[in-house]
MARGUDO-640945 format. One record per residue (C-alpha): residue number from 0; x, y, z. Coordinates in Angstrom, 3 decimals. Layout:
BEGIN
     n         px         py         pz
   NUM          X          Y          Z
...
This chain:
BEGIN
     n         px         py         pz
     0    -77.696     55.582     89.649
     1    -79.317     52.290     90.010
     2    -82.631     52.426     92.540
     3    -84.206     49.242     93.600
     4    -87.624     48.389     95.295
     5    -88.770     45.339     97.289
     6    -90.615     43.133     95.119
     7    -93.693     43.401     98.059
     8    -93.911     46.974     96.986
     9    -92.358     47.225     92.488
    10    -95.077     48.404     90.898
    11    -95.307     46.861     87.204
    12    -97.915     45.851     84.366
    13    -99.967     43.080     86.793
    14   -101.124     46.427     88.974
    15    -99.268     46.018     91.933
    16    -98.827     48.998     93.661
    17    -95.575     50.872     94.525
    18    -94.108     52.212     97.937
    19    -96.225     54.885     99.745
    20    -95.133     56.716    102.829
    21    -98.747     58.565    104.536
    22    -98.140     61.751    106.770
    23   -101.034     61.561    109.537
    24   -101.433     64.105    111.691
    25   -102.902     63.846    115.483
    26   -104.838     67.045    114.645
    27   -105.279     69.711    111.989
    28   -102.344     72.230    111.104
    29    -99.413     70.156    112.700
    30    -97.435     70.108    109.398
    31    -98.686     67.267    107.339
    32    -98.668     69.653    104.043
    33    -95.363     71.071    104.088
    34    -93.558     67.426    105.525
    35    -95.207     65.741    102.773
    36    -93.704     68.373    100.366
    37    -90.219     68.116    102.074
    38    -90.350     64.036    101.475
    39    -91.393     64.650     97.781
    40    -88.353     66.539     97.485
    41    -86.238     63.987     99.455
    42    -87.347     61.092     97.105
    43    -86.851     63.184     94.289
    44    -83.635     64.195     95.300
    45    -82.996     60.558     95.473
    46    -83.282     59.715     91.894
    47    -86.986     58.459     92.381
    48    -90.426     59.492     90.349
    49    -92.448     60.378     93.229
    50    -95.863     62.048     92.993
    51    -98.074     63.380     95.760
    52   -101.665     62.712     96.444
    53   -104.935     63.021     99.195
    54   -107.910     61.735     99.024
    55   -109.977     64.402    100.228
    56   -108.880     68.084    101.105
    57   -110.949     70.336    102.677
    58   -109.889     74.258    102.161
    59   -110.964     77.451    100.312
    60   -107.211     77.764     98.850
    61   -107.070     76.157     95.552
    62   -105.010     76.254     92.461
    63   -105.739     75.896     89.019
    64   -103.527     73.170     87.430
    65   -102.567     73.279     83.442
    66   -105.285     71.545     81.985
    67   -107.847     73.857     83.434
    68   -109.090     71.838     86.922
    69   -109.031     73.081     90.230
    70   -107.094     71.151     93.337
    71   -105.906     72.300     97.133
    72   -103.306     74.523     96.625
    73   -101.121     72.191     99.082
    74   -100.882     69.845     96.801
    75   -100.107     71.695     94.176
    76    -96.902     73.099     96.094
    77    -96.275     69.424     96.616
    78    -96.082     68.897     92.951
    79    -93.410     71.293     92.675
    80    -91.464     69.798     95.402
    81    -91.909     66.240     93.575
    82    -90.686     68.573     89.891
    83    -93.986     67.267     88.190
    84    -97.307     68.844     86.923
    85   -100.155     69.252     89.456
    86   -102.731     67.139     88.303
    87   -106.545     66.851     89.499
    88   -105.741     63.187     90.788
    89   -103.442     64.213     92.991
    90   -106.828     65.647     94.948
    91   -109.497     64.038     93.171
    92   -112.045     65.361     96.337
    93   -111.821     68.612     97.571
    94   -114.399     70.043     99.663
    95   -114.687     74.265     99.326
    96   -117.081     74.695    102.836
    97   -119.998     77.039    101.637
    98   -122.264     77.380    105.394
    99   -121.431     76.115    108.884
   100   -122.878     72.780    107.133
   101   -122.949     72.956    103.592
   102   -120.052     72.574    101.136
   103   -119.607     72.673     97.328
   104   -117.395     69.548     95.861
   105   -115.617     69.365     93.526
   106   -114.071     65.904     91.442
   107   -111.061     65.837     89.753
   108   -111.005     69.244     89.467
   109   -114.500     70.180     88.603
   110   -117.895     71.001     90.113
   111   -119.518     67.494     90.981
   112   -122.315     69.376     93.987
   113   -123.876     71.191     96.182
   114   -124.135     68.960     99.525
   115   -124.504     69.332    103.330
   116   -122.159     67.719    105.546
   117   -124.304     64.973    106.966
   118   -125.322     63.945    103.351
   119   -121.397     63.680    102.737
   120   -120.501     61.936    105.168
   121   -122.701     59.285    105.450
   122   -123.844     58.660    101.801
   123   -121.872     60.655     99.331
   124   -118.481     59.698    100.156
   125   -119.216     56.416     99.246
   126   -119.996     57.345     95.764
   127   -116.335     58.974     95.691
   128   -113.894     56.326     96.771
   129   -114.243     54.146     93.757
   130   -112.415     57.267     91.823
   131   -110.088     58.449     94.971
   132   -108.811     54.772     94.469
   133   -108.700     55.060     90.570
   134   -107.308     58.534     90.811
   135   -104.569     57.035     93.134
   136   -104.012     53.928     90.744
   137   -103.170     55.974     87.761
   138   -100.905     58.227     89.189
   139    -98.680     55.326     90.911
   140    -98.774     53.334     87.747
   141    -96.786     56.289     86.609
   142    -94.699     56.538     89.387
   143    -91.501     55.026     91.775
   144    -93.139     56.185     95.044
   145    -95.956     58.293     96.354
   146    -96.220     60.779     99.161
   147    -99.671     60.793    100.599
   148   -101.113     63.459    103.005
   149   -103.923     62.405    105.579
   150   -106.478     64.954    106.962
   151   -107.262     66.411    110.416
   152   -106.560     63.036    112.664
   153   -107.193     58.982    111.684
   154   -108.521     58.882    115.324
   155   -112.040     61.203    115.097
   156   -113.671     57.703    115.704
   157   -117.188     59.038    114.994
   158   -116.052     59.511    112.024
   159   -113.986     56.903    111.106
   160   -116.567     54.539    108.803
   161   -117.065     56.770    106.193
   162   -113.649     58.411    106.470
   163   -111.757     58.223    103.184
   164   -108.450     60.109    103.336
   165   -106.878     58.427    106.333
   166   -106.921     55.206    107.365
   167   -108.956     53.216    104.466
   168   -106.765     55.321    101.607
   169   -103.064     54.295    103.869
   170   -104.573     50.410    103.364
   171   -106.135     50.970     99.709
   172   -102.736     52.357     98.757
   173   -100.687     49.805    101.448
   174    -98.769     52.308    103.070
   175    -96.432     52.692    106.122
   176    -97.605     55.652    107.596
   177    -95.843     58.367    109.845
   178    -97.692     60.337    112.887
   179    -96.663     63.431    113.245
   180    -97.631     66.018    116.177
   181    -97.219     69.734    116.757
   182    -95.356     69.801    120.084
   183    -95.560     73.911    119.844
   184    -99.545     72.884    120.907
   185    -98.573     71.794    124.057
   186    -99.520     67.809    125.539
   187    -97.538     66.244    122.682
   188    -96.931     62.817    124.569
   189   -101.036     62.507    125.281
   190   -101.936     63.268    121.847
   191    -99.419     60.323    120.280
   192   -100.178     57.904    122.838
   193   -104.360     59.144    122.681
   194   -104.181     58.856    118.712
   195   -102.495     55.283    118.733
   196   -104.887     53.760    121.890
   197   -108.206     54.908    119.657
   198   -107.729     53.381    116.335
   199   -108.430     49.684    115.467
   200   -105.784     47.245    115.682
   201   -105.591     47.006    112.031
   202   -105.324     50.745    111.558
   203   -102.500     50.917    114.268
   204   -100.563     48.097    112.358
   205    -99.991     50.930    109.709
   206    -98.316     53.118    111.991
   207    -94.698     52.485    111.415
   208    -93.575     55.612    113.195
   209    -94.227     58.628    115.037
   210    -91.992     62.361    114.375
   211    -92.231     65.184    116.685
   212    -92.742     68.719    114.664
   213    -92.167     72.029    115.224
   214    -89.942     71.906    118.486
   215    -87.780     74.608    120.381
   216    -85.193     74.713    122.707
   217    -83.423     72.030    124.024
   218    -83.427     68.699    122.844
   219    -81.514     67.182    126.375
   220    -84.900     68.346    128.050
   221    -87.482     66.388    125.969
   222    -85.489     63.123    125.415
   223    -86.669     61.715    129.078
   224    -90.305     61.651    127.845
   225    -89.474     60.328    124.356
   226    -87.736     57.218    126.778
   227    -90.565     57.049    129.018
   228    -93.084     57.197    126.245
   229    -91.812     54.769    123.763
   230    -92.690     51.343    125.918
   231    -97.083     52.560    125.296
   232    -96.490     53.780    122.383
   233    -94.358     50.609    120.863
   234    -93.238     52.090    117.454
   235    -89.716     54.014    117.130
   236    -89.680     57.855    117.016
   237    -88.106     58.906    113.393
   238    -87.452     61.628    114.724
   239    -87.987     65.351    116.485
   240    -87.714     68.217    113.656
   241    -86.604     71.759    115.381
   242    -89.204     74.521    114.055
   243    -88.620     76.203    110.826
   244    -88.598     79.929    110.677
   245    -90.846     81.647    107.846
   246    -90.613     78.845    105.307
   247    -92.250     81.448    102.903
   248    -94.687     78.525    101.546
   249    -98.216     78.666    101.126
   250   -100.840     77.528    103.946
   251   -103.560     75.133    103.057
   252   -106.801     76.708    104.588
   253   -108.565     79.016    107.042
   254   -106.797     77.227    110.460
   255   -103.360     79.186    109.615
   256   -105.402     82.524    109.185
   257   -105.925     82.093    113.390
   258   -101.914     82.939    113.606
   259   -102.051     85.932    110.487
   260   -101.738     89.422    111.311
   261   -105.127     91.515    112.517
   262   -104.774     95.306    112.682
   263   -104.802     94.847    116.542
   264   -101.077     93.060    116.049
   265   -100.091     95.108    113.357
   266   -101.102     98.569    113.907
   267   -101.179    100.799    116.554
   268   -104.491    102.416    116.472
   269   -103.438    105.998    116.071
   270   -102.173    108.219    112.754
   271    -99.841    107.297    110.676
   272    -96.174    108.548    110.809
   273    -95.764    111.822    108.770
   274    -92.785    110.693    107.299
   275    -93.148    109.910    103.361
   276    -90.674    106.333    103.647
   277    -92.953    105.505    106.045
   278    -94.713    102.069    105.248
   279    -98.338    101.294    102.979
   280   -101.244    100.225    105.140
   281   -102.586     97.683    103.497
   282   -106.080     96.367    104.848
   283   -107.342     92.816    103.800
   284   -110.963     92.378    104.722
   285   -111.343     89.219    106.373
   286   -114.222     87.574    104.967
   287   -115.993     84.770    106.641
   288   -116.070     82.788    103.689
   289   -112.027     84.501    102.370
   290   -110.348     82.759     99.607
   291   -106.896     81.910     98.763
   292   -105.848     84.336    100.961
   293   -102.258     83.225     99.626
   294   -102.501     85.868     97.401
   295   -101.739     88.069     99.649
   296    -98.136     86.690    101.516
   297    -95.902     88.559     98.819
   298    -97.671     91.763     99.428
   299    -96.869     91.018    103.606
   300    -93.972     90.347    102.636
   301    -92.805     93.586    101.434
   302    -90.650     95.737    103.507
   303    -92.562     98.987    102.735
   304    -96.070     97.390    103.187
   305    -98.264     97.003    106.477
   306   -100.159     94.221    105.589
   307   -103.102     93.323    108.435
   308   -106.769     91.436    108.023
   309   -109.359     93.723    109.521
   310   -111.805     92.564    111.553
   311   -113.859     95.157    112.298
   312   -114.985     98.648    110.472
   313   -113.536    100.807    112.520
   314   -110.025     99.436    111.211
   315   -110.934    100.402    107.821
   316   -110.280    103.767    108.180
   317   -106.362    103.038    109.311
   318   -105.788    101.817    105.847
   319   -103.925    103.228    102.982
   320   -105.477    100.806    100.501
   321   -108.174     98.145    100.886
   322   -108.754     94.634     99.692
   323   -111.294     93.058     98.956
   324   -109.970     89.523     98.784
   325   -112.211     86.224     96.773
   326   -115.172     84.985     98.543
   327   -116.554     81.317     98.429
   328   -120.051     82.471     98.655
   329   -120.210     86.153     97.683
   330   -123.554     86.967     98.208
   331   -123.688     85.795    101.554
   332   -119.767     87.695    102.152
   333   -121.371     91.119    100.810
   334   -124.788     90.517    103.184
   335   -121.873     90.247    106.159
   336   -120.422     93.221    105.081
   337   -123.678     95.220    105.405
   338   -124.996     93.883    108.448
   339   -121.166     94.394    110.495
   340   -121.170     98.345    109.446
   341   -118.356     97.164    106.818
   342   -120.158     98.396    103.880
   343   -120.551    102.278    105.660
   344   -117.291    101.676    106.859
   345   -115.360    101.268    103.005
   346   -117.762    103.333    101.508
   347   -116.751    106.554    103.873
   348   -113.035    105.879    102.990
   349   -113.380    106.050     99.393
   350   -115.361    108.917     99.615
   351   -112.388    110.120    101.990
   352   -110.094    108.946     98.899
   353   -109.157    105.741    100.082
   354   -107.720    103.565     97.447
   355   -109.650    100.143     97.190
   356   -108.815     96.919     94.898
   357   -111.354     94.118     94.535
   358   -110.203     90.345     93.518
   359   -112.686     87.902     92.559
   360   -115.516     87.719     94.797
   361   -114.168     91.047     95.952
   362   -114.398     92.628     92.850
   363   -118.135     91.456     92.405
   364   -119.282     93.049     95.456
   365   -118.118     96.593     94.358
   366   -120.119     96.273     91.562
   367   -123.538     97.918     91.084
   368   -125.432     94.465     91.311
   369   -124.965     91.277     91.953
   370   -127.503     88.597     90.749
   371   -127.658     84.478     91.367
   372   -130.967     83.264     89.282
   373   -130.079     79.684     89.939
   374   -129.105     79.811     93.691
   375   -126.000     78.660     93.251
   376   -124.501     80.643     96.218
   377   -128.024     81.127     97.841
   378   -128.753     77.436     98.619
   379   -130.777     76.617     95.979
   380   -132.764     79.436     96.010
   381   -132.798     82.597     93.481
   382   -131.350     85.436     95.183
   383   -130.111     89.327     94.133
   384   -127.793     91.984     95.848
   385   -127.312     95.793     95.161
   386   -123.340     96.362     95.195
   387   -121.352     98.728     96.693
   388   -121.052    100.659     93.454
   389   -117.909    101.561     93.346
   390   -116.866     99.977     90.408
   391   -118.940     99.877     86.881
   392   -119.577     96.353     86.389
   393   -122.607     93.665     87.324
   394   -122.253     90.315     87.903
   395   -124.903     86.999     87.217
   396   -123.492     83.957     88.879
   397   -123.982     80.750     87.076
   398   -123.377     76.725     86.897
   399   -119.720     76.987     84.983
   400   -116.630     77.681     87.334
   401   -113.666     79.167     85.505
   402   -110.450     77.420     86.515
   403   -107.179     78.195     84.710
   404   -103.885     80.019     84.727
   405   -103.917     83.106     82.612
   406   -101.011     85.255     81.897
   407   -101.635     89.094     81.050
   408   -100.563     92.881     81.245
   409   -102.067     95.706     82.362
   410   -103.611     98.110     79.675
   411   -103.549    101.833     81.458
   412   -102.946    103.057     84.725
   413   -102.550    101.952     88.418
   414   -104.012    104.152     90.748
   415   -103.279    107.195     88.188
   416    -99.603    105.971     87.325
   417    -98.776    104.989     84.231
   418    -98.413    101.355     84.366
   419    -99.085     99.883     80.695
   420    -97.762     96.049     79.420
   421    -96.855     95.492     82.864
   422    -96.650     91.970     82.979
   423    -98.146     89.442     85.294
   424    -99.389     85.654     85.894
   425   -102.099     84.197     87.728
   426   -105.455     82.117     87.680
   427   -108.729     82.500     87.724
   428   -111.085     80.501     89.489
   429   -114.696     81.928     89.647
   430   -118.518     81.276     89.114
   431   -120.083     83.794     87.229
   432   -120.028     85.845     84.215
   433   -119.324     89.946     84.951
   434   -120.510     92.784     82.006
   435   -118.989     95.780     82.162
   436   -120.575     99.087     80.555
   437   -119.502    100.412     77.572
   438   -116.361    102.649     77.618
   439   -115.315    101.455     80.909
   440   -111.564    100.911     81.367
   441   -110.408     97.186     81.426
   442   -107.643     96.176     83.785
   443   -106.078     94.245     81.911
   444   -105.639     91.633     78.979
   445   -105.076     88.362     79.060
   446   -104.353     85.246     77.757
   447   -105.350     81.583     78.932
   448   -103.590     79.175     79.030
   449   -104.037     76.796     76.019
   450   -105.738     79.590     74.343
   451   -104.779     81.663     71.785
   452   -107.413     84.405     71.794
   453   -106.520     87.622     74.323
   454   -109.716     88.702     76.839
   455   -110.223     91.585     78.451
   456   -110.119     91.645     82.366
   457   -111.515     93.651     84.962
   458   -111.749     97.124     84.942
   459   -110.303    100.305     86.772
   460   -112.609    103.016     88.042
   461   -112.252    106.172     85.339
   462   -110.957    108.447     88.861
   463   -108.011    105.593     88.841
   464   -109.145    104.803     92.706
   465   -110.394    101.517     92.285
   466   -109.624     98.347     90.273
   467   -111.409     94.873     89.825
   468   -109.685     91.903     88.672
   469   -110.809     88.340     87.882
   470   -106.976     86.860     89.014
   471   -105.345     84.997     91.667
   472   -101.914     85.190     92.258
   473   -100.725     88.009     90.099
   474    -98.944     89.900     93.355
   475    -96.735     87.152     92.953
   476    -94.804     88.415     89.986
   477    -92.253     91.289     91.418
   478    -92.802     93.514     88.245
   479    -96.532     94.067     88.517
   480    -96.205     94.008     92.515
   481    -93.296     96.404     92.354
   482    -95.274     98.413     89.892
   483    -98.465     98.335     92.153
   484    -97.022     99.397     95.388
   485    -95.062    102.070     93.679
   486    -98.129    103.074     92.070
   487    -99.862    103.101     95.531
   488    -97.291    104.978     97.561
   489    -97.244    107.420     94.842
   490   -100.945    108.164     95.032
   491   -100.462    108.004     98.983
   492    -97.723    110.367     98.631
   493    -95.004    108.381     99.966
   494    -91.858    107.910     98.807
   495    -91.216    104.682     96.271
   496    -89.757    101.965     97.959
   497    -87.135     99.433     97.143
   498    -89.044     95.520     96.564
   499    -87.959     92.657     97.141
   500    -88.191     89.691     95.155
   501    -90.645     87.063     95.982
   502    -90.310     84.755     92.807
   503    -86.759     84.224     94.245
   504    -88.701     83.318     98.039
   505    -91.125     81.364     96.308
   506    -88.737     79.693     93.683
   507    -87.271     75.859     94.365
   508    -84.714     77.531     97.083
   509    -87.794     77.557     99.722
   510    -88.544     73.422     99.022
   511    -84.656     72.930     99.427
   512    -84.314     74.811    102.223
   513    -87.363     72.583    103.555
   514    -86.487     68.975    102.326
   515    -83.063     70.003    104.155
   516    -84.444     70.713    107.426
   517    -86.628     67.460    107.431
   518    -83.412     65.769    105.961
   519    -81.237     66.720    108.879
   520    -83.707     66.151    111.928
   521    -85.492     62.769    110.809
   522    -83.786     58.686    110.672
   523    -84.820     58.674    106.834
   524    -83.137     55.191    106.708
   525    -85.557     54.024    108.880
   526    -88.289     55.177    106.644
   527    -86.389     53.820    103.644
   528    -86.780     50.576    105.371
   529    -90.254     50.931    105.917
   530    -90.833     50.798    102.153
   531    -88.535     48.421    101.567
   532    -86.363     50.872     99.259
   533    -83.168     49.381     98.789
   534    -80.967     52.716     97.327
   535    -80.370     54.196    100.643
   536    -80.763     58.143    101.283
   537    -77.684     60.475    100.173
């Protein structure tokens, strides 16, 4: 198949760049991420290299990507919707938020800093758009077209001359861009029309098009607006795309946990049925500072688990089995624990025998002692914690992060059941470097990726009650989860319980199933126009 571009847009050996569509949003969470994956698979689909890319992301979900760097984990689902390798320049800035107004950043995939939010903005992200823009020049030099994601909305106007994701990245990478809105929010007409009326004339030039997300019901009913609209708004609508059901894809950051499942949705606050089919309470502490809570969705997913984030102690005790998810700043996550009644609260259930799991962050605080000498979760400032003590292990934070995908097995028991060379992958990303005592039982080994040597990993409590791991993502892979709850239930006497498979969920049948939906409900030869793409859409 022969696929031609506008000569205003080829990009070839004098540096001119190629086609870009931008997804801006007119607020946070109205489905920039997963649109931007659906039109990396619709390009790609269409016989184009496409790549995706932001500027700046701001979330405490990351993923590790091959070479070892760290990037939103949104764009490294896009990735696999464009079939290519998640790279660091496809989010050369992403912010990890460490205080109410301090964040850590890190550049092309590594620590660059420490910095608080009014330093950012007004100095530091000045410093970073020479690379956003080299970042974004290397990877379209490589590529047919590029799918960019903006951030929050192009029209926060107080923060608009130091903002580098939206507006100045659509005309550093001359792109048509596409506003999208969440009409499930309610006032979907006001926040298109309030968007387009607040940027500059030269920003609104950009705007080829507006698409309405996430809508229910009946079309007939909303098409009188979209007529009496479209005269202010003076760009076409691409289109209105109905909502999508459980796309079973990740979530970018903290906004989505605001719709997740609390023990006051999930759980009636009263015993548990006697019967032994009966589902596992699971019980995800919700951190202030949680990350990649993503790990968690194919556990939810389960039919025989009760997965719910507890927000208060006296949930704790509902549970079956407790998590203690990752942490972006641990020390400050276990102080919040003591201070809510958390600590009393976990404590009395394993002493009740309660089983508990700690990932990460998690499985630092339910160590004997926790210890930051260079204040690099403590602002600066040299700090120490007693753990919880449940688990034999200490942990000294320092300056190196540990980013990359690991593949492993485990090397006993799960909870008591047998459970060894039961295989898994995930990633680690963590400050810090955790001893564990002499004759304690590791979790698991493990190899890195690009590594040859095998590690040891975590460590499992000698009653079989408690485990500590180091990885991300390794509920993802049906053996070891299938393994785990089994191994759960079993120590909860219940009965085991048919799994499902999530790899399936979470395999390239989930993008398709997304790129379809987008397919069906938007004019896509009107944006084929727009970038002056001459092989129209199948």
């Amino acid at each position: 198949m022969t696929l031609g571009v506008s000569a205003e847009h080829r990009s070839n050996s004098a540096g001119q760049l190629p086609p870009a569509l931008m997804v801006l949003g007119t607020a946070s969470h109205v489905g920039k991420s997963l649109l931007t994956a659906a039109f990396g698979r619709i390009f790609c689909d269409a016989g184009y290299r496409v790549a995706p890319f932001k500027a700046q992301n701001m979330s405490l979900n990351s993923a590790a990507t091959p070479d070892g760097r760290e990037i939103g984990r949104a764009q490294a689902l896009q990735a696999e919707a464009c079939r290519v390798t998640a790279r660091a320049e496809m989010n050369p800035v992403l912010i990890k938020p460490s205080s109410e107004t301090g964040a850590q950043i890190v550049v092309l995939g590594k620590v660059w800093g420490q910095v608080s939010a009014s330093d950012y903005h007004r100095k530091r992200v000045e410093e970073l758009f020479p690379c956003v823009v080299e970042s974004y020049r290397r990877l379209a030099a490589e590529h047919d077209v590029m799918v960019i994601e903006g951030a929050g909305s192009p029209a926060e106007i107080n923060l608009r001359q130091h903002d580098i994701v939206n507006m100045r990245m659509a005309h550093a990478a001359n792109a048509a861009c596409l506003l999208v809105d969440d009409i499930d929010r309610g006032g979907v007409f006001a926040s298109l029309l309030g968007t387009l009326e607040l940027l500059e004339a030269e920003d609104r030039r950009r705007i080829r098009g507006y698409a309405i997300n996430k809508f229910r019901g009946d079309l007939s009913l909303l098409e009188p607006g979209l007529e009496m609209v479209a005269p202010r708004l003076g760009i076409p609508c691409a289109g209105v795309i109905p909502y999508l059901h459980e796309p079973g894809l990740d979530e970018e950051d903290g906004v989505s946990l605001e719709d997740r499942r609390t023990a006051t949705r999930v759980w009636r606050k009263q015993p548990a049925e006697a019967s032994t089919s009966r589902a596992l309470r699971i019980g995800v502490i919700a951190l202030p500072h949680l990350s990649n809570f993503t790990d968690f969705d194919p556990l939810a997913g389960e039919p025989s688990v009760s997965l719910a984030y507890l927000e208060q102690p006296e949930e704790v005790a509902l549970a079956d089995l407790l998590i203690l998810p990752g942490s972006k700043q641990t020390i400050h996550d276990l102080d919040w624990l003591r201070l809510r009644g958390f600590e009393a609260a976990l404590l009395a259930a394993f002493n009740s025998r309660k089983l508990m799991v700690g990932i990460c962050g998690g499985m630092q605080m339910l160590g004997t002692e926790i210890e930051d000498p260079a204040g690099m979760e403590s602002g600066g400032v040299a700090a120490a914690r007693r753990g919880m003590g449940i688990l034999p292990l200490w942990t000294t934070l320092d300056a190196e992060k540990i980013t990359r995908r690991a593949r492993g097995s485990c090397l006993g028991a799960l909870f008591g059941q047998s459970a060894i060379e039961t295989p898994f992958a995930g990633y680690e990303i963590h400050l810090g470097e955790t001893v564990y005592p002499e004759g304690s039982k590791p979790f698991a080994s493990i190899q890195r990726e690009g590594s040859p040597t095998e590690l040891l990993d975590g460590v499992v409590r000698e009653d079989g009650r408690a485990i500590g791991t180091y990885l991300h993502g390794l509920f993802d892979d049906d053996s070891f989860r299938h393994a785990f709850l089994n191994a759960a239930r079993a120590a909860c006497r219940l009965a085991p319980a048919n799994g499902y498979s999530f790899a399936a969920r979470e395999g390239d049948e989930r993008l398709k199933r997304l790129a379809d939906h987008v397919r069906q409900a938007l004019d896509l030869r009107l944006i084929w126009q727009w970038l002056g793409l001459t092989q129209p859409p199948r």
